[in-house]
N, C-alpha and C positions, 0 to 999 in steps of 0.2 A: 557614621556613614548615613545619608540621607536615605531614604524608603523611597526605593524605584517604583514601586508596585502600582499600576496605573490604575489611577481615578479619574476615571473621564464618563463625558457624559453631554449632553446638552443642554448646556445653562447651568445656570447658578445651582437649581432646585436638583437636578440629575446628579450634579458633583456631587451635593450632600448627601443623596438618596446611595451613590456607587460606591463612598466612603461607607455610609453605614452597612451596606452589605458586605464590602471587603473585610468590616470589621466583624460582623457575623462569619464570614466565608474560613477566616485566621480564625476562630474558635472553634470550628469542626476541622480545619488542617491539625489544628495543633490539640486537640481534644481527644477525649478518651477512646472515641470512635474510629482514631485514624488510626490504631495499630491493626483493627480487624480490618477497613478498608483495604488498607496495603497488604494484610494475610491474603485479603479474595485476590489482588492485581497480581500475588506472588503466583496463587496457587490456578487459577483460573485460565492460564494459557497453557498448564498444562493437563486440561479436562479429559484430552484428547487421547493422551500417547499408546494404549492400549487398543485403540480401533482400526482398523483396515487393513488392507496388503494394496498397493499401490504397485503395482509393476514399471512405472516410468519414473517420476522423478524422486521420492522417495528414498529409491534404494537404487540410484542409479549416484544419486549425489554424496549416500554414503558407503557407496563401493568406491567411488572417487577418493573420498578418505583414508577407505583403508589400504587403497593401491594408487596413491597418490601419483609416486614416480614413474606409476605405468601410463599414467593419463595421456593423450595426444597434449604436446605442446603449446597449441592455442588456445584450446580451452583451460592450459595447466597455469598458465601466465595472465590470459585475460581475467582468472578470478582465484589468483593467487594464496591472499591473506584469505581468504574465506578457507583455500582449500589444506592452508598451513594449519587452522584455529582447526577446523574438523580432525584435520589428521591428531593434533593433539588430542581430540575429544574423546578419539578412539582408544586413548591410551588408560582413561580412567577407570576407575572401578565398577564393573557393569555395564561397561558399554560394548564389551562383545553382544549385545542382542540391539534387536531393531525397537524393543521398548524402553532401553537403557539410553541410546542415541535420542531417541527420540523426547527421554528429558532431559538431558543436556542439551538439545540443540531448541527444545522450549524453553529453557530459562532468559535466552536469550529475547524474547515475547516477555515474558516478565521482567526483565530489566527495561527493557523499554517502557512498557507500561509503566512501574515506577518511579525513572526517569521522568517523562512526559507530564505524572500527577505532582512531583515535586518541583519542577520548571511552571507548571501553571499555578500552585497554591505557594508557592512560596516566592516567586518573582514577578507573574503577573498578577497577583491578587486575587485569582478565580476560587472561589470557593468550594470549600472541599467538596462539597455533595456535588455539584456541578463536574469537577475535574474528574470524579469517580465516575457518574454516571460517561462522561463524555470518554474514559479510557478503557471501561467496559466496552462500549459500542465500538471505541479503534479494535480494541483486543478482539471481538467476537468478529467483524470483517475482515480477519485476518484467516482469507482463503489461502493462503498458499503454503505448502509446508514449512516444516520449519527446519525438516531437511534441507532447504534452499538456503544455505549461510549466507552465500551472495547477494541474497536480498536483506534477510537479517540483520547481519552485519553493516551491509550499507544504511539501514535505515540506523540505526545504533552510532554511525560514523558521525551520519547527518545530522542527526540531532542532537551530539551533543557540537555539533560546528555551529547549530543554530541559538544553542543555550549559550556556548564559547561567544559567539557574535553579539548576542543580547545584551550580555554580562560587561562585555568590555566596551561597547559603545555606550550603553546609558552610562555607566561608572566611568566611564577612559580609562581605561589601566591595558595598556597597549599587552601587557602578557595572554589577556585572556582571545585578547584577536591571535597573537602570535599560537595559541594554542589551535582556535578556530582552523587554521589554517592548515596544520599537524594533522586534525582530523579530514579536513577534506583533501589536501594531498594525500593520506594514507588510503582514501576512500577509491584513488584510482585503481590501487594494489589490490582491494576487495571484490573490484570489477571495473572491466577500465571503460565501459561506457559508464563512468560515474565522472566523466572530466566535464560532465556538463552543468555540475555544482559549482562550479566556482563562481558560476554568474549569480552568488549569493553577496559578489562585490556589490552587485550595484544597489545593493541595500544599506552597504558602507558607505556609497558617496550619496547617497539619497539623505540619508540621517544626518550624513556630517555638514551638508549645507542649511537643513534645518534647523541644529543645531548651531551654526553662523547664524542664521538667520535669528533665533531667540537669543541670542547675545547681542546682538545689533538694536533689537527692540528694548532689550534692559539696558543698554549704554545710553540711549535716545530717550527713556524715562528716566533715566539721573544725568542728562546734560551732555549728555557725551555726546561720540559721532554719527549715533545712528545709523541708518542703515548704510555710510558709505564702508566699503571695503569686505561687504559681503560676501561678493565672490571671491576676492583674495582669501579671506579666511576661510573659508569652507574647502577651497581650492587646496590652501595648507594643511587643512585638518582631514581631508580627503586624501591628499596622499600619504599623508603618516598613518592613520590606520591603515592603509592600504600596503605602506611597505611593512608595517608589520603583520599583516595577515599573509604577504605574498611570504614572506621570510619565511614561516610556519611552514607554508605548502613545499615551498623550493628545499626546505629542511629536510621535509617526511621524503621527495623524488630522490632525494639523495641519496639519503640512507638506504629506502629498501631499493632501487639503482645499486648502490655497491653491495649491500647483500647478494641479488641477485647474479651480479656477476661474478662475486666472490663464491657461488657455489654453482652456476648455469654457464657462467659468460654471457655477457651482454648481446654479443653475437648471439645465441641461442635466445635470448628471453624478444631482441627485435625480431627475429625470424618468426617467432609463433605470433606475436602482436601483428604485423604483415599481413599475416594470414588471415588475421581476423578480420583484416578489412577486404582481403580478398575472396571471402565466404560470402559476401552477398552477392554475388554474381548467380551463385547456387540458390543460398537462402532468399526469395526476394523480400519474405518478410520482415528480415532484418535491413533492409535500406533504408538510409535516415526519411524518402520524401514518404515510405510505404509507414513508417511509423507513426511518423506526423498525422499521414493523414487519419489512420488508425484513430487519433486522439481528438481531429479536428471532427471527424464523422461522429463519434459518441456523444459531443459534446449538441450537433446540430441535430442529432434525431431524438436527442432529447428535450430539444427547444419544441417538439411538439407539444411535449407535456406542460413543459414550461409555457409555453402560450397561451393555451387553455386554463392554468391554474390562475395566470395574469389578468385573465377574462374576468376570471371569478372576483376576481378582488377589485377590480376596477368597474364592475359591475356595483360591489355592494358598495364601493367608495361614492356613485352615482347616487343609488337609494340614500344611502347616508346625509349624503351632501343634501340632497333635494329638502329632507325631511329635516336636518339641523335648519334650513333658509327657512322653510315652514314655520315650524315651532319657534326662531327666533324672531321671525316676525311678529309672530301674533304676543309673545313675550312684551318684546317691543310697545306692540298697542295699549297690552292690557297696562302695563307700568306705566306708558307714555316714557320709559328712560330708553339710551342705547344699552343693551346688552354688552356686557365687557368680558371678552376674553382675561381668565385670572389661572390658565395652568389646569390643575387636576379638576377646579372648583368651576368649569364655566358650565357648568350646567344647572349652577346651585341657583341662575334667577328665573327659570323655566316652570312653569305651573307646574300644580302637581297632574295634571291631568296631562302636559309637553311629557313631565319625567316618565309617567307611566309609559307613552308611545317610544319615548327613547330605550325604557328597558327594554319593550317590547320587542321593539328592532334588534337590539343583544342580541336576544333570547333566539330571533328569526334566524337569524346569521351564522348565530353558533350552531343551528341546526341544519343551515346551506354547509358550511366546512365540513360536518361529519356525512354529509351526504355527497360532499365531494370524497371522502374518501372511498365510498362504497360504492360511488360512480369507477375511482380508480381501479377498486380491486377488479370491477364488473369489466373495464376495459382491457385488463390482463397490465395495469404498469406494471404488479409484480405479480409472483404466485405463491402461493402457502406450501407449494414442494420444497420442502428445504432440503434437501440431495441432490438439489442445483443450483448455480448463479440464479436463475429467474426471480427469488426474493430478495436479492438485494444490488442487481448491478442496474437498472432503474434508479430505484430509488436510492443507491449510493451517488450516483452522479449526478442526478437532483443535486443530491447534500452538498457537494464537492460545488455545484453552480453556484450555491445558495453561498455554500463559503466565500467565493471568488465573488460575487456581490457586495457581501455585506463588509468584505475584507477593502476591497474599493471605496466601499461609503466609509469608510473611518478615514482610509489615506488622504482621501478628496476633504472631508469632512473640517474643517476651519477653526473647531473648537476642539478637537481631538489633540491631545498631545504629541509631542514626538514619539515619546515613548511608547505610544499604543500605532502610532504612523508606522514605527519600527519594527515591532511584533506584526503586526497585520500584512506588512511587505514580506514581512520570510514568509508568512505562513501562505502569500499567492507562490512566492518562487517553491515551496517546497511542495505543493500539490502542481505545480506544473512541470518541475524539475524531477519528479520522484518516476513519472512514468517514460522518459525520454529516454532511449538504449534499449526499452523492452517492445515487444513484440504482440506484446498482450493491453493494447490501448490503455484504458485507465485504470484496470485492475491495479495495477502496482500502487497508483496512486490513493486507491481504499484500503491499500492492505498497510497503508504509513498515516497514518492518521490521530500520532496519538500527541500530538502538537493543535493541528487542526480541528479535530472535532471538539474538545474542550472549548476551544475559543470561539468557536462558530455557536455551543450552545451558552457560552456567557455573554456574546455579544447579543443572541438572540433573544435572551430572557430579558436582559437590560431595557432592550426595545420595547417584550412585550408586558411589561410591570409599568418602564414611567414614561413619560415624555406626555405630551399635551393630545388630548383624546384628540379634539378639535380645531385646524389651523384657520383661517383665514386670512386671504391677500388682495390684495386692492383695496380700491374707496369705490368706487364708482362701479366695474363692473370684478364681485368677487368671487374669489375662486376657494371654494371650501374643502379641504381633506379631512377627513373623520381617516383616524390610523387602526379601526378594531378593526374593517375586514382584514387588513394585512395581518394584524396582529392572530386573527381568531383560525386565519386560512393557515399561518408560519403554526402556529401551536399543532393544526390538526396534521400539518405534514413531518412537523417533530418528531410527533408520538408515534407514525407508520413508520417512521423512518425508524427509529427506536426499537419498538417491535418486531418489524422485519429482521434487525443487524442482531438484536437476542436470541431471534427463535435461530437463525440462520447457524449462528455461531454455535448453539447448543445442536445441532444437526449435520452439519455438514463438517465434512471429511474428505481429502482432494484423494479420488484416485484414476486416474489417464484423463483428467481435465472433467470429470463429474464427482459427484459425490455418493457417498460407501450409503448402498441400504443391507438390508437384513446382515449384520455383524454377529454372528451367534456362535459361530463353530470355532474352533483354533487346529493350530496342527502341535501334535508332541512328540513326533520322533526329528525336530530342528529345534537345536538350542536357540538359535539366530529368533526365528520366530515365536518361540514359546511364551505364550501370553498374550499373545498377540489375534483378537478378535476378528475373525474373516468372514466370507459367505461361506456356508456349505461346501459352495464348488469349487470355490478357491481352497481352502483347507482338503478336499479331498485331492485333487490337484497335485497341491502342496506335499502331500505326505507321501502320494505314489510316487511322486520323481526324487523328492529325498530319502524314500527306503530304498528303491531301488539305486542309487548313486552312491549309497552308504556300503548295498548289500556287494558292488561291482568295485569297490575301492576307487572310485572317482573324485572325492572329496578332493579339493584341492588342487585337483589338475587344472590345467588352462582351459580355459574355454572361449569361441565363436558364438558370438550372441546376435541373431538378426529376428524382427517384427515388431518391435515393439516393445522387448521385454527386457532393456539394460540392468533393470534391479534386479535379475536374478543370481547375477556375477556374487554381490554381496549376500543376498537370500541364503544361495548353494554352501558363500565362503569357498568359489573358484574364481579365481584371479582372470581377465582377461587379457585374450592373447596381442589384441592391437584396439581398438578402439571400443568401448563398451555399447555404445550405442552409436551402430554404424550403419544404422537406416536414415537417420539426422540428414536432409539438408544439406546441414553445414558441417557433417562429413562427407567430404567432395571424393566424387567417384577416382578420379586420379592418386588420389592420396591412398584411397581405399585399395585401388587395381596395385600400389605400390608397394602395401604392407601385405597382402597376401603373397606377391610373388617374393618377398623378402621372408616372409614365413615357409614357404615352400621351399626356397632352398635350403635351410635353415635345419628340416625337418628332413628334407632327403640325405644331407652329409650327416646329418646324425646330430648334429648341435644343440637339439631341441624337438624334444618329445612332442608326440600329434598333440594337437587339443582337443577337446571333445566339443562337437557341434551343436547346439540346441536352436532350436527355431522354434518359433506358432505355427502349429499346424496347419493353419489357410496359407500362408506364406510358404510351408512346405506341398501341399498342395497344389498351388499353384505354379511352384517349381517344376512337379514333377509329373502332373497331369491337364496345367495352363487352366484356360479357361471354364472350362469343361467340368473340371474339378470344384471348382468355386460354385457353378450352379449347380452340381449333383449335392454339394453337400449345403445347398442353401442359404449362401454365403451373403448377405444383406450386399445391396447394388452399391452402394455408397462405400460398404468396405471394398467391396470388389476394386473399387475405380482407385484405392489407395495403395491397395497390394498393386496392384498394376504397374503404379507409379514409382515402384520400386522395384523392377524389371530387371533394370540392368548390373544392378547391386546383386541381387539374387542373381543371374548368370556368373557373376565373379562367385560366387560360394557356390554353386554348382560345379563350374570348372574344380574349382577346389576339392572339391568331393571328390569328382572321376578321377583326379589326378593323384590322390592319395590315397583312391579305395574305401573309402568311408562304408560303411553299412549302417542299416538302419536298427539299432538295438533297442528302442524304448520308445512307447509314443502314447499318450494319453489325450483327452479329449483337450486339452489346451498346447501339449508341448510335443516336439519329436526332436528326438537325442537320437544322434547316428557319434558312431565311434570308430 
């Protein structure tokens, strides 16, 4: 079998230079080093799972798991296989506690990562040290829990549909498209805004014309027809990978389609998918133009940064230029010859006294880069709090631009292979494709990175190692690029970049969308929690509502959860009575007013025991003393205007209250439990 593994480069001298580092890159993959590398990529995602307490999505996604069949139907179906693999994960050894889930559902971060470095050193030829460092930095930007399967999972789908697509387009062996295809049909099932992966076809008919196209030109150098029938064959070869890739997809709809109906009825699995699309009307943040735009605005208010950085380098490409015209003139005089561009060595007929002002200028430059970066930190691109987004969602969507450039210049690129044209096309669809269904602009797209950033820092370094210091163009009036400011400016935003996405990774912690500081306390009278590193307050918290819940025999009863706090269903290990987090949005007030009055009746013929109520006390507050309440007890304006905004939801669990007598038996400075 021929060696896919791309060697490309610019020119003759680049090939040679990209073979020999792929062949350096293959002795650190396959060398004594890569058993510990692949130890850190095993062990490294799971740094985390002994720190926080999270009240939102955390323990909201595996109370999901473990009350799977209680889940409301739209959220049950829209992220199905995520919520089928959790519930299994519940069943293992240790996974009754939220430290036990929480490494099982990080191996699933380590299998990626490893995946990712095996796809890049073993089939694009990226060298080990390279695909390590570049699947560290995916692995460390990996803000979002790993409670989330639905993300997990999809990115695990996606990528191996992208390695399936690789694999069977350079080699043709239609089984591995037909697989490709398995994965991303199956990927609806893990989340059905994942149907927008498929447009990883037109990476299929993009290649397959190319690949016409390089037959056409090897028929035409041994006599043959040349480029006629181009289109026809590309056209042919386009749609047979395509019907074998559609096969795969149309295979996996089918299967979990008859599962599903084989245990829901298909009637109930349309019914909640419905819904899902009639949940934006509530949520607007979920409408497809709200999310786009989401992704369009990140990407343009970061072209600030990127303008300014563009300055810098087209600044120093000015000095450059000016000062190579300079020195090769007087070059010029002193020899009486023309100076000849020869590759790395055009600088070798330069006085010594041109070479000395040439290093000079290096030397200048290199020290305008590290001053652009101390101009960045001074302007706030990121900040050194690492217990927030602020150190790396700048400078991650830089990286993400920088990728989508450099991934461009190879597709356009004339000397580039198909095979690196091929790689470079999935990896723009799968940073544009990875954040499309979410709600949270480009996060999702930095938190899937482990395809992307390997390749964006071997492309990067390729650049900044060879190609020709110095170009010129024209006879008469010429135009000169010197490529080190680019080079010297790419390197210093590398290293931010880098440093940012390490320190971030080793610091932050997601809990209600920031990140966990002072972790020092636990609680020990919850199994569930035990080990598990909290604040102070939270662990005090923690321990008064589960002594007391233990000391009144409430364990295990039902429970009504409203403010904010869905993971405590799972926390407590009490089951919820109807929707677990029913402040959501896109738990629509209708459906809400529908399951309480159906619990009500439920509870008065006798059918079904009360559940017990827990709320956030500013939310019960506000309940029960309005406004009023909120400013006596100092209630930040911003939260005010949210509780507010949950007015009418909170009057349905009021009602609920007077209508079944409820009292108020337990309330601490975070929670109030009425029973």
């Amino acid at each position: 079998m021929a060696d896919n593994r791309l060697t490309v480069g610019t020119g003759k001298w680049q090939n040679r230079k990209r073979r020999a580092d792929d062949r350096r890159g293959q002795k650190t993959a396959g060398s004594f080093w890569e058993p510990l590398l692949l130890t850190v990529l095993f062990w490294y995602p799971l740094r985390h799972i002994h720190w926080g307490l999270d009240f939102w999505d955390t323990g909201y996604n595996y109370g999901n798991f473990v009350y799977m069949e209680r889940m409301e139907s739209m959220w049950k179906f829209a992220t199905y296989l995520a919520n089928v693999t959790g519930h299994f994960l519940t069943g293992l050894p240790g996974a009754g506690s939220l430290v036990g889930m929480n490494l099982y559902t990080g191996l699933f971060v380590s299998l990626l990562a490893i995946l990712g470095y095996w796809f890049c050193t073993r089939r694009l030829g990226i060298s080990g040290g390279i695909a390590f460092v570049g699947e560290m930095a995916a692995v460390s930007l990996c803000w979002c829990p790993t409670a989330l399967l639905y993300n997990y999972l999809t990115y695990v789908f996606f990528l191996l549909g992208v390695v399936f697509l690789y694999q069977g387009l350079v080699e043709e062996k239609m089984g591995w498209l037909f697989g490709a295809g398995i994965c991303l049909g199956a990927n609806v099932f893990v989340r059905f805004s994942n149907l927008p992966q498929a447009a990883l076809i037109v990476a299929v008919w993009v290649y397959a014309f190319l690949a016409a196209g390089e037959r056409a030109a090897g028929a035409q150098s041994s006599g043959g027809k040349g480029s006629q029938g181009i289109a026809g064959e590309g056209i042919r070869l386009a749609a047979r990978c395509t019907g074998w890739c559609l096969g795969g997809y149309l295979c996996a709809l089918a299967v979990m389609l008859g599962c599903l109906h084989i245990r829901y009825g298909i009637d109930n699995y349309a019914a909640g998918i419905l819904r899902l699309f009639a949940m934006t009307d509530n949520a607007a943040d979920y409408k497809a133009g709200a999310m786009l735009e989401g992704l369009i605005h990140d990407y343009i208010e970061n072209l600030y940064w990127a303008k300014r950085i563009g300055i810098i380098v087209l600044g120093g490409m000015a000095v450059f230029g000016a000062a190579w015209a300079a020195l090769r003139g007087r070059a010029r005089k002193n020899t009486g010859a023309e100076l000849k561009i020869t590759g790395v060595t055009n600088t070798a007929l330069l006085s010594r006294g041109g070479k000395f002002v040439w290093r000079l200028l290096h030397i200048w430059f290199g020290a305008v880069a590290v001053l652009m970066l101390v101009w960045l930190y001074g302007r706030g691109f990121c900040s050194l709090d690492y217990h927030t987004y602020g150190p790396m969602q700048r400078p991650g969507v830089l990286f993400l631009m920088l990728t989508l450039g450099v991934a461009a210049v190879r597709i356009f690129h004339p000397d580039a292979p198909k095979e690196e044209k091929l790689i470079s096309g999935l990896v723009v669809l799968v940073v544009l494709l990875t954040s499309i269904g979410s709600n949270n602009k480009n996060l999702p797209s930095l938190n899937n990175l482990f395809v992307a950033c390997p390749y964006t820092l071997w492309q990067c370094r390729q650049f900044i190692r060879g190609g020709k210091p110095v170009w010129e163009y024209g006879k008469r009036f010429r135009l000169i690029v010197c490529s080190f400011p680019a080079k010297a400016v790419m390197t210093a935003f590398l290293a931010l970049f880098l440093f940012q996405s390490v320190l971030f990774g080793a610091g932050f912690v997601f809990a209600e969308a920031t990140g966990i500081r002072n972790a020092t306390a636990t609680v020990e009278n919850n199994e569930i929690l035990r080990g598990v590193k909290m604040t102070p307050e939270r662990a005090e918290w923690m321990t008064g509502l589960t002594g007391y819940l233990e000391e009144q025999g409430l364990r295990g009863r039902e429970v009504i959860l409203f403010g904010g706090i869905p993971a405590m269903s799972y926390y407590l290990a009490m089951p919820p009575a109807f929707n677990t987090w029913s402040d959501l949005d896109s738990y629509v007030y209708g459906v809400m007013e529908a399951d309480l009055n159906n619990l009500t009746e439920e509870v008065e013929n006798g059918r079904r025991q009360r559940p017990v109520i827990l709320l956030d006390r500013e939310y019960y507050l506000y309940m029960t003393e309005g406004a009023a309440g909120l400013k006596a007890a100092q209630v930040p304006q911003s939260r005010q205007e949210k509780i507010v905004e949950k007015e009418e939801k909170l009057r349905l669990i009021q009602g609920f209250i007077e209508t079944l007598n409820y009292d108020l038996s337990y309330e601490n400075e975070k929670f109030v439990l009425l029973k």
